[in-house]
N, C-alpha and C positions, 0 to 999 in steps of 0.2 A: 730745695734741691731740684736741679732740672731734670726733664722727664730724657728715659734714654730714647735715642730716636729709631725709629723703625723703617724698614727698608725702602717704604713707600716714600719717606723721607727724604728721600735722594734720590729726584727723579727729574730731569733737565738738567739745565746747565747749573751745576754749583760753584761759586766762588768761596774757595774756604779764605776765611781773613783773621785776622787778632786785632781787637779793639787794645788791647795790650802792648806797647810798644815804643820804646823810648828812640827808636827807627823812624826817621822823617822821608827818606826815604821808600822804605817799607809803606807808609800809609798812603805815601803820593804812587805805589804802584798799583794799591788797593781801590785808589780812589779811581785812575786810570782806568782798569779794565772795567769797574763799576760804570762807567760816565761812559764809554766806548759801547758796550753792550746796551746800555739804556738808549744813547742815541742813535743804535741801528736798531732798535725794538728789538731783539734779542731779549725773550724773558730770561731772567733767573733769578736766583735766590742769592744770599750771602751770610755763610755760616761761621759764627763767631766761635774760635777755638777756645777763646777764653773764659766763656760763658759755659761753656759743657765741656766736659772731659769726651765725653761720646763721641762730638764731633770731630774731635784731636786726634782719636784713634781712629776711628772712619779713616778721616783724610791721612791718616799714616800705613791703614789695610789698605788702600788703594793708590797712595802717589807715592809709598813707598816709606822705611822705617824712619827715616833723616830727615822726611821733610819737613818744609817750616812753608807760612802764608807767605802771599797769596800762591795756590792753589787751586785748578779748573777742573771741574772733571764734567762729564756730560752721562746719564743717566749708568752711575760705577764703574763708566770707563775713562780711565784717565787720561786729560787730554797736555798739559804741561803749564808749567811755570810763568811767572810772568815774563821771562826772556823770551819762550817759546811763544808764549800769546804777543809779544810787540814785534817778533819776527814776522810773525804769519798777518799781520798786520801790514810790514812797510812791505812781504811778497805779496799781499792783495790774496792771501787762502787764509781768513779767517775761517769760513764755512767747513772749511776743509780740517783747519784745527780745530773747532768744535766739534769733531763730527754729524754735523747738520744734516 
């Protein structure tokens, strides 16, 4: 059983994702914001909903009850979606959607 995670847990930028998913899109959006943040050195982490129910819920008390991966938030403040993260992308305010 995995361990439940504790507040310290969630501290920087998190990407919530699901290694679960018969969505090819879905994992090319996961992979996206992964490969984007890695290549601006942008630390973060990537929490697999599907490996812990914990995480499911976390990312549902903070991005809200209906959401689904991927998933950003920056130290429990929710920052948006993958739409919102590729927007603030092609307007040049990543920094600004992560609140960095």
């Amino acid at each position: 059983m995995a361990e439940t995670p504790d507040a310290e847990d969630f501290k920087g930028i998190i990407v919530f994702i699901s290694s679960v998913s018969s969505s090819l899109e879905l994992k090319k959006h996961q992979q996206r914001i992964s490969m984007v943040l890695t290549s601006k050195k942008i630390p973060h982490e990537c929490y697999d909903i599907a490996t812990n129910n914990a995480y499911k819920e976390k990312m549902r008390e903070i991005c809200g009850a209906t959401s689904v991966p991927p998933q950003i938030m920056n130290d429990e403040k929710y920052c948006g979606d993958f739409g919102a993260f590729n927007e603030s992308l092609e307007c040049e305010t990543l920094n600004e959607f992560l609140k960095l």
